[in-house]
C-alpha positions in Angstrom: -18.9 -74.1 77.5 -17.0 -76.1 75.1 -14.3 -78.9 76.4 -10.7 -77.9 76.5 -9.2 -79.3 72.8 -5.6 -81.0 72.6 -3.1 -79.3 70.4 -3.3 -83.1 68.2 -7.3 -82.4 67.5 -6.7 -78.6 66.4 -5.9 -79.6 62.2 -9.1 -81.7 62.7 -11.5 -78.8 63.6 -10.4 -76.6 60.7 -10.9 -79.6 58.2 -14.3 -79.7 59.1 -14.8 -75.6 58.7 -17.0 -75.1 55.7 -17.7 -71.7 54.9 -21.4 -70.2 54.1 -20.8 -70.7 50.8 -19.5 -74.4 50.6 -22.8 -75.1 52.4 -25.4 -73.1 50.6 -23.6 -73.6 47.1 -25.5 -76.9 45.6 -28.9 -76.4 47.0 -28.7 -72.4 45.5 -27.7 -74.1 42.3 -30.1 -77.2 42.4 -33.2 -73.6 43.2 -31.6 -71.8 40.4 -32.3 -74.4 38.0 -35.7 -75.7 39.1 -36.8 -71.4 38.3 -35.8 -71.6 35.6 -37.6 -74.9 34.7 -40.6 -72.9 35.9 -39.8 -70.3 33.9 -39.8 -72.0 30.7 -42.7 -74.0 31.8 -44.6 -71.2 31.6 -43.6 -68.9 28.8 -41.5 -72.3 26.7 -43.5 -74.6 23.8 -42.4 -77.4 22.3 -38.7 -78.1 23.5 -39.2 -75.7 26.0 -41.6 -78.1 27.3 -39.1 -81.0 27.7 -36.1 -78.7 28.6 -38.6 -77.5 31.5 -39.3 -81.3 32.7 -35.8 -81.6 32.6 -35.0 -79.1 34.9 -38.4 -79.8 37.0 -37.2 -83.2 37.7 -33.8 -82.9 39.1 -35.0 -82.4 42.9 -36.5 -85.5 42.4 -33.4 -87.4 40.6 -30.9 -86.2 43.1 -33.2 -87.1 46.0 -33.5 -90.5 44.7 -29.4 -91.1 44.4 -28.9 -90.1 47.1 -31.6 -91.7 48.9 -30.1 -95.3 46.7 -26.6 -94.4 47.9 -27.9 -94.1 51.7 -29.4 -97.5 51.9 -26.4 -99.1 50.1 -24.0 -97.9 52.9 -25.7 -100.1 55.7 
């Protein structure tokens, strides 16, 4: 059972609703792109090939700012 909530926290708990789709929005994006980096990995040549590495590597980008931006919090 959840504690009793004062009236003065109630704004507070419906800033912090996010729905389904706030959540699930960056990391559907973040999949979209990496198939499609697959995608041209495998049927792409030439700049197709670089567009693909491109794509590929953003996982690995964005895990590595954010992982930067962590440790310079402390």
């Amino acid at each position: 059972m959840r504690p009793p909530v004062s009236k003065a926290d109630a704004p507070n708990l419906a800033r912090h609703y996010r729905s389904v789709w706030d959540v699930f929005r960056a990391p559907l994006l973040v999949g979209l792109v990496c198939a499609v980096g697959l995608g041209l990995a495998l049927v792409g040549d030439g700049i197709w090939d670089g567009l693909s590495w491109l794509a590929l590597s953003l996982p690995v980008g964005l895990a590595a700012f954010y992982w930067h931006r962590a440790g310079r919090r402390r």
